[in-house]
C-alpha positions in Angstrom: -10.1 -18.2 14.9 -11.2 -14.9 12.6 -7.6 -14.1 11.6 -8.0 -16.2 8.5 -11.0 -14.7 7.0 -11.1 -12.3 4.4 -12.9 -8.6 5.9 -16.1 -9.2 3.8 -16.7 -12.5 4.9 -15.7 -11.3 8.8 -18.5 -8.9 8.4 -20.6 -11.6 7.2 -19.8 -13.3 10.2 -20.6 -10.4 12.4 -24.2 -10.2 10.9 -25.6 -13.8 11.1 -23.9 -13.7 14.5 -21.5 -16.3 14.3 -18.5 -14.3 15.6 -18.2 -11.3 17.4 -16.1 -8.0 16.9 -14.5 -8.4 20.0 -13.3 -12.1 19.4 -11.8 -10.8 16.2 -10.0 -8.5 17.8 -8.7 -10.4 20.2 -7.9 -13.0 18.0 -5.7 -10.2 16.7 -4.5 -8.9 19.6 -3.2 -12.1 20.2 -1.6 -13.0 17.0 0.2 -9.7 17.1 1.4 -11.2 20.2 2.6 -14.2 19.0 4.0 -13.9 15.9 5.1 -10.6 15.3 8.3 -10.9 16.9 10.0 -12.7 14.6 7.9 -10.0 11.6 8.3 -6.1 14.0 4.8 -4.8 11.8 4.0 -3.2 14.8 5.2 0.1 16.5 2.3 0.7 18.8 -0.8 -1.2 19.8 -3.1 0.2 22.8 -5.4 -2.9 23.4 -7.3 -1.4 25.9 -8.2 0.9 23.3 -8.7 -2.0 20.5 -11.0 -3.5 22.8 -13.5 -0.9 23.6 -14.1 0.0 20.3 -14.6 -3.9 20.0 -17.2 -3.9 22.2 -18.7 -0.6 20.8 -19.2 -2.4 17.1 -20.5 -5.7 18.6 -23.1 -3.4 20.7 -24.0 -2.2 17.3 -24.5 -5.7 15.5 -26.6 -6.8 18.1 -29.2 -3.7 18.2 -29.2 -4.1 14.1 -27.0 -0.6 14.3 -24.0 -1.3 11.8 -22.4 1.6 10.5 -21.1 0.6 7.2 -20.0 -2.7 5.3 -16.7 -2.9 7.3 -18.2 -2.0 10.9 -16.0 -3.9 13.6 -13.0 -5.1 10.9 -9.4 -5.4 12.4 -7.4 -2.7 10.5 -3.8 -1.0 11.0 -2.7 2.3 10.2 0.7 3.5 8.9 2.9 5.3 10.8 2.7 8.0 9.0 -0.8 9.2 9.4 -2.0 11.7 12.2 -4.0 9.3 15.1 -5.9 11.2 17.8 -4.3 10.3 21.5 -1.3 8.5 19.7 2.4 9.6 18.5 3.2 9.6 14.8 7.0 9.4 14.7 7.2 8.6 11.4 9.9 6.2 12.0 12.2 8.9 12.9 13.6 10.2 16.4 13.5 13.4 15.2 10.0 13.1 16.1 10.2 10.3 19.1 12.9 12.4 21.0 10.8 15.8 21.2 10.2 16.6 24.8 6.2 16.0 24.4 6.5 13.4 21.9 4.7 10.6 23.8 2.0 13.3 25.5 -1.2 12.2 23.6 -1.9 15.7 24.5 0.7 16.4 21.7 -1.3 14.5 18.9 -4.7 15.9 19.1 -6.3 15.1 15.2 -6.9 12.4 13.2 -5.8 12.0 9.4 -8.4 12.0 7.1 -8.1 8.5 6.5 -8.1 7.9 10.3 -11.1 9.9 10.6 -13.0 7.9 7.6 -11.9 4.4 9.5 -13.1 5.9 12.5 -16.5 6.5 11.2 -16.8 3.1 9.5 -16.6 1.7 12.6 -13.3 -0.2 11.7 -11.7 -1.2 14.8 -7.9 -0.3 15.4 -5.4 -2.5 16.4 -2.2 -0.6 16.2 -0.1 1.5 13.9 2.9 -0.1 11.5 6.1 0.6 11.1 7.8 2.4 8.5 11.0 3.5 7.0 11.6 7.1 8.3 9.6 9.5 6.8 8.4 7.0 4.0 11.5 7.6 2.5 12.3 4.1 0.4 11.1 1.1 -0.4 12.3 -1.2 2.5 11.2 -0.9 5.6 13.4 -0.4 8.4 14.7 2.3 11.1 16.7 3.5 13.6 14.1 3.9 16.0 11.8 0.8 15.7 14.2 -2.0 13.3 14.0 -4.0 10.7 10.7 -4.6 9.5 10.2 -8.7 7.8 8.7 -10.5 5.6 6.5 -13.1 6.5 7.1 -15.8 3.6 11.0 -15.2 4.8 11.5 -13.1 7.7 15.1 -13.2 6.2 13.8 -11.5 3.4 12.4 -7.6 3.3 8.8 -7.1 3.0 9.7 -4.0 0.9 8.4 -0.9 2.0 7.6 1.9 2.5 4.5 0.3 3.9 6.4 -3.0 5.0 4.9 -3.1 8.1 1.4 -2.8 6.8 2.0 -5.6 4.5 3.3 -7.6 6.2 0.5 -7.4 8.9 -2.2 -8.2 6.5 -0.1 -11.2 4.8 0.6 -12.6 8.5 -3.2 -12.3 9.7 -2.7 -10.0 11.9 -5.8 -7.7 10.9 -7.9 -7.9 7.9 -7.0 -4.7 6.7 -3.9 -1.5 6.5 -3.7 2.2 5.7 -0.8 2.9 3.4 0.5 5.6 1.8 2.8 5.4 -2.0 4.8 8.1 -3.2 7.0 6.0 -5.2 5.6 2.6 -4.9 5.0 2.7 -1.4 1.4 0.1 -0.7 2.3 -1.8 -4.4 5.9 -2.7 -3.7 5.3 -4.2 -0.1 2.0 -5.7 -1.8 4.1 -7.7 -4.6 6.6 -8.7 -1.8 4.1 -10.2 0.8 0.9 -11.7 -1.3 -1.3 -9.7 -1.4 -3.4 -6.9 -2.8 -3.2 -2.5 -3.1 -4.4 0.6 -5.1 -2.8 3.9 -5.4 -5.9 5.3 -6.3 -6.1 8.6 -8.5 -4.2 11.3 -7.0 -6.4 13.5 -4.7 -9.3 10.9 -4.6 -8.3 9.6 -0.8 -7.7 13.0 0.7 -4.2 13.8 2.5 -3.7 16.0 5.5 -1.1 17.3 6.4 -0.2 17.7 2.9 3.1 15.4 2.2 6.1 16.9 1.9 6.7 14.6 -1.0 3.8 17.0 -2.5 1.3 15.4 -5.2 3.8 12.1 -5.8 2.0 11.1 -2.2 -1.0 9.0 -2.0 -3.0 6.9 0.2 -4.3 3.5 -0.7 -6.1 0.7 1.1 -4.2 -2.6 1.6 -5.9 -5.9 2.1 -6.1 -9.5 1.1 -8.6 -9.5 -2.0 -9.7 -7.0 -4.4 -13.2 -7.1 -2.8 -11.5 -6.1 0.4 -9.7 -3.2 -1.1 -12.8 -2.3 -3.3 -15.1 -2.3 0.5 -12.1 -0.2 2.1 -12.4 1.8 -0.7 -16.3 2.7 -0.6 -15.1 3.4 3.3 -12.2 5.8 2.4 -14.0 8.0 -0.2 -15.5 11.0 2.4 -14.4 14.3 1.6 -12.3 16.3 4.2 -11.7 20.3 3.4 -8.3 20.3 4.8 -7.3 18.3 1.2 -7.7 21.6 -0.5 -6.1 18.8 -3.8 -8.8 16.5 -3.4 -10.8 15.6 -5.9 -14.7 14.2 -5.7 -15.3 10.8 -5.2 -17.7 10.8 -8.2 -14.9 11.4 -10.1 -14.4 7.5 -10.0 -16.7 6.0 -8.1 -20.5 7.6 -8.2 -22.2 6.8 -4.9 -24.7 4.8 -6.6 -22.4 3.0 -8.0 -19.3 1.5 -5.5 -16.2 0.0 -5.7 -17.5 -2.9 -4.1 -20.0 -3.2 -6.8 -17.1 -3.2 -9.3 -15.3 -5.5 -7.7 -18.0 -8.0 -7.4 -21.4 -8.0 -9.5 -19.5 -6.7 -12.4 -17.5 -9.7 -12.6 -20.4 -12.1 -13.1 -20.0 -14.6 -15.6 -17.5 -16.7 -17.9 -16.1 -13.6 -20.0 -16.5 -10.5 -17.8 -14.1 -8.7 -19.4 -15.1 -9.0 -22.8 -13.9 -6.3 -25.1 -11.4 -4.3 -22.3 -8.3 -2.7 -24.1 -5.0 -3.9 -22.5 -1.6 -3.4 -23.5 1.1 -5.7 -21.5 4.4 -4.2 -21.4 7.5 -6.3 -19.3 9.7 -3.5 -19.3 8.4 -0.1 -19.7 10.8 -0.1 -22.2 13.8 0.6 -20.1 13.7 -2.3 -17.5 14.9 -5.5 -16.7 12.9 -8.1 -15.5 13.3 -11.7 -13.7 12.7 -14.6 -16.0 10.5 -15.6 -12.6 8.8 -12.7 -12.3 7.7 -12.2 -15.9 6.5 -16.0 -16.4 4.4 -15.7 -13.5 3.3 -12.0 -15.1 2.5 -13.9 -18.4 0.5 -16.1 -17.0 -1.5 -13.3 -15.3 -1.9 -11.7 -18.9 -3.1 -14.6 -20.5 -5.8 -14.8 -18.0 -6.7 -11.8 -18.6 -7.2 -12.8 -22.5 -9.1 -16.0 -21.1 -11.2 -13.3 -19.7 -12.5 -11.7 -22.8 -9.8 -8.7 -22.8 -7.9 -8.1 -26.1 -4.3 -8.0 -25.5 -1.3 -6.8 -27.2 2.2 -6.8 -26.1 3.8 -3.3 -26.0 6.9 -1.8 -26.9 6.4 1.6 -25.1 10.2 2.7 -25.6 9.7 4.9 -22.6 12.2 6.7 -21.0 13.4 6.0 -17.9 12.0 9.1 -15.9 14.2 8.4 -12.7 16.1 11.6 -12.8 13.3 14.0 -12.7 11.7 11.9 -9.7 15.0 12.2 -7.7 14.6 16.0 -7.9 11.1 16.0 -6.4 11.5 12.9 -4.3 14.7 14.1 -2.4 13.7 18.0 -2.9 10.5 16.7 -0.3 13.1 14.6 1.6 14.9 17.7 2.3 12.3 20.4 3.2 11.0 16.8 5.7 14.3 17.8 7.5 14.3 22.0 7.2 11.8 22.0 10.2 13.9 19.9 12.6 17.0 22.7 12.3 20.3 22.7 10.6 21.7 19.1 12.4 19.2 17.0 11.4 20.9 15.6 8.9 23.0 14.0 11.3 20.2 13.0 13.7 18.5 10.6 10.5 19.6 7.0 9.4 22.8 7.1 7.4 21.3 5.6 4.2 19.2 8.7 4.1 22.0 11.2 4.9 24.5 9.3 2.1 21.3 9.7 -0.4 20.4 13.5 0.4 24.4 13.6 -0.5 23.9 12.4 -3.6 20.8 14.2 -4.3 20.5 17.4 -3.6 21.2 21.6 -3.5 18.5 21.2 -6.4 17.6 24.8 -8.3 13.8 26.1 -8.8 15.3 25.4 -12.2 15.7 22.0 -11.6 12.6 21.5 -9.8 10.6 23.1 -13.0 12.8 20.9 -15.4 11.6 17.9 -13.5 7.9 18.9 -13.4 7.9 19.3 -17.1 9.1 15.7 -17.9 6.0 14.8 -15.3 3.9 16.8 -17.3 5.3 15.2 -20.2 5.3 11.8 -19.1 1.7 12.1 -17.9 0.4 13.8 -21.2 2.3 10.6 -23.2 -0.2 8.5 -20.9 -3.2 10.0 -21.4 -2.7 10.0 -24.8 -1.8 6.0 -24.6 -5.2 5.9 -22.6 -7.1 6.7 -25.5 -6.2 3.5 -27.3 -6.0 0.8 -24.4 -7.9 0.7 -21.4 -5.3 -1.3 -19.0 -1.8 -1.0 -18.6 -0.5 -4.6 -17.3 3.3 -5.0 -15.8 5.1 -6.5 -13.5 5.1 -5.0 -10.1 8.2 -4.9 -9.1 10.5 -6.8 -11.5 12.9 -8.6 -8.8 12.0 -11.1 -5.8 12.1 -10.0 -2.3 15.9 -9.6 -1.0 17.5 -9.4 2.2 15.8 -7.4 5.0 18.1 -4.5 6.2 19.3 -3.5 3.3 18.2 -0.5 0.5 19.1 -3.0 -2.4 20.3 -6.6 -3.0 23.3 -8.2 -2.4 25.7 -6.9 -4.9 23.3 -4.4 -7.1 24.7 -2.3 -9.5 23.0 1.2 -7.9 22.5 2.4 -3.9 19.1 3.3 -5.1 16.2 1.9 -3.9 14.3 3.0 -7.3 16.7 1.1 -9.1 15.0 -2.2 -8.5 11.4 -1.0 -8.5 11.3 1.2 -12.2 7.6 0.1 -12.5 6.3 1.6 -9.8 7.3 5.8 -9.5 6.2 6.9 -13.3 2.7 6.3 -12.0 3.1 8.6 -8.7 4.2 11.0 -11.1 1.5 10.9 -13.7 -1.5 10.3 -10.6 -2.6 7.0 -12.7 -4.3 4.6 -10.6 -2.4 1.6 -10.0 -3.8 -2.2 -8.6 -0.8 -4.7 -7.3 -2.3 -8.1 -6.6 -0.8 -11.6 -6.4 -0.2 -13.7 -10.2 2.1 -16.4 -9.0 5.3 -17.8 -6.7 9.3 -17.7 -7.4 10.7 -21.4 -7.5 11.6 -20.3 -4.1 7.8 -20.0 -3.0 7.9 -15.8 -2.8 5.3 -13.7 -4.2 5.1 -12.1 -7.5 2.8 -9.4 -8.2 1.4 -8.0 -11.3 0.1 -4.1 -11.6 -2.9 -2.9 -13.4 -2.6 0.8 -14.6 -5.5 2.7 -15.8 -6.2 6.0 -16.8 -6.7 8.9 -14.1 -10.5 8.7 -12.6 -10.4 5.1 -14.0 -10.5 3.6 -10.8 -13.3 1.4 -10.5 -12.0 0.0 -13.9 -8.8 -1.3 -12.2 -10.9 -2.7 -9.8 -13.1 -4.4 -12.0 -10.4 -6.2 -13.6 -8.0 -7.0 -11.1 -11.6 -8.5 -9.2 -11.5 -10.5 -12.6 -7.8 -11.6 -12.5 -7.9 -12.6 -9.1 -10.9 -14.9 -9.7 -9.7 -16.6 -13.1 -6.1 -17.2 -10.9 -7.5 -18.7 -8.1 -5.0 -18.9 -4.9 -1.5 -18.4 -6.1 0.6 -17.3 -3.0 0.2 -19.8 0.1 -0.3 -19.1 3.7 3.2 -16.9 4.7 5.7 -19.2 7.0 4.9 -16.8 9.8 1.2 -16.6 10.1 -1.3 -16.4 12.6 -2.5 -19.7 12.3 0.7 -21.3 12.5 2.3 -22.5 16.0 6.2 -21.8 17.7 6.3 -18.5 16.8 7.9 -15.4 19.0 10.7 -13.7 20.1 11.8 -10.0 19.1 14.1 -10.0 15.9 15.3 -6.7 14.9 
C-alpha cells in the first residue's frame, strides 16, 4: 500500500515503476473510505474525477513525460480555495444553501494554488473541511461537523486547517493546501504530527483576496520538510490576479529550490554551523506546558548539536492580541456584509457570540491596530538583524476536546487565547515552519516553530530539514491510520 510513503519517495516509486499513480490513488480513495469516518477530513471527494487524472499522470510516467517532481502525488485542498467544477462553501451554509450552490456551473475558476497543483500534475482526491470561513483554530461546522484528530479522535485536530491535517497525519494523501491567518496550517500541524510553512506573505499568491486581508496566507502541509520544501518549488508560479504577490526569487531563486534547501544543504554532521537562533518559551507574555516546552528543549538542543549558536531569550513582548482582534473580526464581519443584514443569525453561534464581543470597530480603531502591526513587525526586523531563527513552541497546550473553541474550563472564550505563538507572525508576514519535536506522556504531538525573517524562507526550511533529521521519528503512526484495520462509521 502507497499511503505510508512520504510524496518524494511516491514519486520515486512512480519513476522506477514500482507503483503506479492510479494505485496510489486508489489506495487513497480507499482509505478515505475507511477510516475517515470516525476523523470527517473530508467534505467532498469526486473519485471519478481522482481517477482520471490518475490515469493521466501514470500515462505520463510511462512515455518519460513527468511534469514536475510531485506529478501524480495524492493531495487535498482546503475548503476554502476556489476548485473548478466544485463548490467552495467555506464551511458555511451561507454559501451551501444558495440556489446554484451545488451547479459546478456556479464555480467556474481555480485558486491560484489550485491552478499551480493542477499544473504539477498533483492528483486531487477531495477538498477538507473547515471551520466556517477559516474563522478559529478548531475545526468544526454547522454544515459538515466536527472535524478529529487522528492520535484521539476525542481530541480536536485544531484548525483552521483541521481537516487538512488530519488527512495527511491519517495517510489519506501525501499532501494538503492550507491557508493561516492566525495560525491556521501550524496549529493543526502541532496538533496532528506533522509538518507546515506560512511562507512570507505574498510569496504563495491569494485570489480572491481574503477578507481577513494581508493576515491570510497559504502554506503547503505534508509529512516531512522535504515534502513541504517539493510542494513548495510546485506552489511558487506567479498569478496576476495576486496584485500583493511578491516574486518567488524573493526567497527562493529558480536555480536554487526549496527542495534543494531542504535536502543537499543539510549534508553532513554540523550543517548548521554558525546559524543565529534565539529560543524564546513564552514570547514574553505566554504560558507554556511543562510537556510541551521539555519536548521544545529538546528540539533546541538539537539544534545546538547541529552547529547553531543558541541563546535563550527574554523578548518581553507584548501581547499583540488586541490589535489582531480588530483586523481579525473587522475581516470576519465584512465575510458576512455580502450575505445581507441576517446573516449573523444564519452562522454558528460561537461566531455570532464572538462578532458580539468584537466588533462596531472605528477606521480609528482599525489604523490603531495597524500601527502596533507595523510596530510589532519593525521590532522583528530589527531582532532579525542579530539572530537568524526565532525557535518556540507551536502552540503551548496539548490538543483538547473536539467541538469545543477552548479547553475544558479555560479562563478566555478565545480561541487565540491558547495559541499566542502563532498570530504575531500573520501580522508581521514572517515565515513560520511547525514540524514535530516530541509526544505528551499521553502520546500527542508537540510541535516546535521556526521563525525567520521576511524573504528568509528557504532558511526555515534548511533548518527545520536539519531538525527533523537530528530528531529522527518522534510522533508514531496516529491511532486512526490508513494502515490500521476496524475502522469506520460516521462520527460527527
Amino acid at each position: 500500500m502507497t499511503f505510508s510513503l512520504t510524496a518524494l519517495a511516491l514519486v520515486e516509486g512512480f519513476r522506477r515503476g514500482e507503483v503506479s499513480p492510479v494505485e496510489a490513488a486508489e489506495d487513497a480513495l480507499t482509505a478515505i473510505e475507511r477510516v475517515d469516518g470516525e476523523l470527517n477530513a473530508f467534505c467532498l471527494l469526486d473519485p471519478e474525477a481522482t481517477l482520471a487524472d490518475a490515469r493521466a499522470a501514470e500515462r505520463r510516467y510511462r512515455a518519460g513525460e513527468s511534469v514536475g517532481p510531485l506529478d501524480g502525488v495524492p493531495t487535498s485542498i482546503k475548503d476554502i480555495f476556489l476548485t473548478r467544477g466544485h463548490p467552495t462553501y467555506r464551511g458555511s451554509h451561507l454559501l451551501a444553501d444558495r440556489r446554484d450552490g451545488a451547479d459546478p456551473a456556479a464555480w467556474p475558476e481555480d485558486a491560484p494554488v489550485t491552478s499551480a497543483v493542477r499544473e504539477a500534475g498533483c492528483v486531487v482526491i477531495g477538498k477538507t473541511t473547515t471551520p466556517e470561513f477559516a474563522w478559529k483554530g478548531v475545526t468544526d461546522n454547522a454544515l459538515t461537523g466536527i472535524t478529529r484528530n487522528p492520535h484521539d479522535p476525542a481530541l480536536t485536530p485544531g484548525g483552521s486547517s483541521g481537516g487538512a491535517a488530519a488527512a495527511v497525519a491519517a495517510g489519506l494523501g501525501q499532501l494538503a493546501l492550507g491557508t493561516d491567518g492566525g495560525g491556521s496550517v501550524r496549529i493543526p500541524a502541532s496538533f496532528c504530527g506533522i509538518v507546515a510553512l506560512k511562507p512570507t506573505y505574498g510569496v504563495i499568491p491569494m485570489f480572491p483576496s481574503s477578507p481577513f486581508g494581508t493576515l491570510a496566507h497559504a502554506g503547503p502541509m505534508t509529512r516531512t520538510v522535504a515534502d513541504t520544501a517539493a510542494f513548495m518549488d510546485v506552489l511558487l508560479r506567479p498569478d496576476p490576479r495576486d496584485w500583493s504577490a511578491v516574486p518567488a526569487r524573493a526567497t527562493s531563486p529558480s536555480h536554487d529550490g526549496y527542495l534543494r534547501a531542504a535536502t543537499d544543504e543539510v549534508r553532513g554532521d554540523r550543517p548548521l554551523e554558525g546559524l543565529r537562533v534565539a529560543y524564546s518559551p513564552d514570547l514574553g507574555y505566554g504560558t507554556t506546558d511543562p510537556e510541551i516546552e521539555h519536548a521544545v528543549v529538546r528540539a533546541v538542543a538539537a539544534l545546538e548539536s547541529l552547529g547553531a549558536r543558541v541563546d535563550t531569550v527574554e523578548l518581553a513582548m507584548a501581547d499583540p492580541v488586541d490589535a489582531f482582534h480588530v483586523l481579525w473580526f473587522s475581516g470576519l464581519a465584512a465575510v458576512l456584509a455580502p450575505h445581507g443584514p441576517d446573516a449573523i443569525d444564519r452562522v454558528e453561534p460561537r461566531m455570532r457570540e464572538a462578532l458580539g464581543r468584537y466588533h462596531d470597530y472605528s477606521a480609528a480603531d482599525y489604523l490603531d491596530a495597524v500601527a502596533v502591526r507595523m510596530a510589532l513587525g519593525a521590532r522583528m526586523a530589527a531582532f532579525h538583524h542579530e539572530y537568524d531563527l526565532l525557535v518556540t513552541p507551536t502552540v503551548p497546550i496539548p490538543p483538547f476536546a473536539a467541538g469545543a473553541d477552548v479547553p475544558p474550563g479555560w479562563h478566555s472564550p478565545d480561541w487565540t487565547s491558547w495559541t499566542p505563538y502563532t498570530y504575531p507572525f500573520n501580522m508581521t508576514q514572517q515565515p513560520a515552519l511547525s514540524l514535530p519535536c516530541g509526544v505528551t506522556d499521553a502520546g500527542l504531538p508537540v510541535g516546535v516553530q521556526l521563525v525567520g525573517a521576511r524573504f528568509e524562507d528557504r532558511l526555515v526550511v534548511r533548518a527545520g530539514a536539519a531538525l527533523e533529521a537530528a530528531l529522527g521519528r518522534v510522533v508514531p503512526e496516529p491511532r486512526v491510520h490508513a494502515g490500521r484495520r476496524g475502522h469506520g462509521g460516521r462520527r460527527r
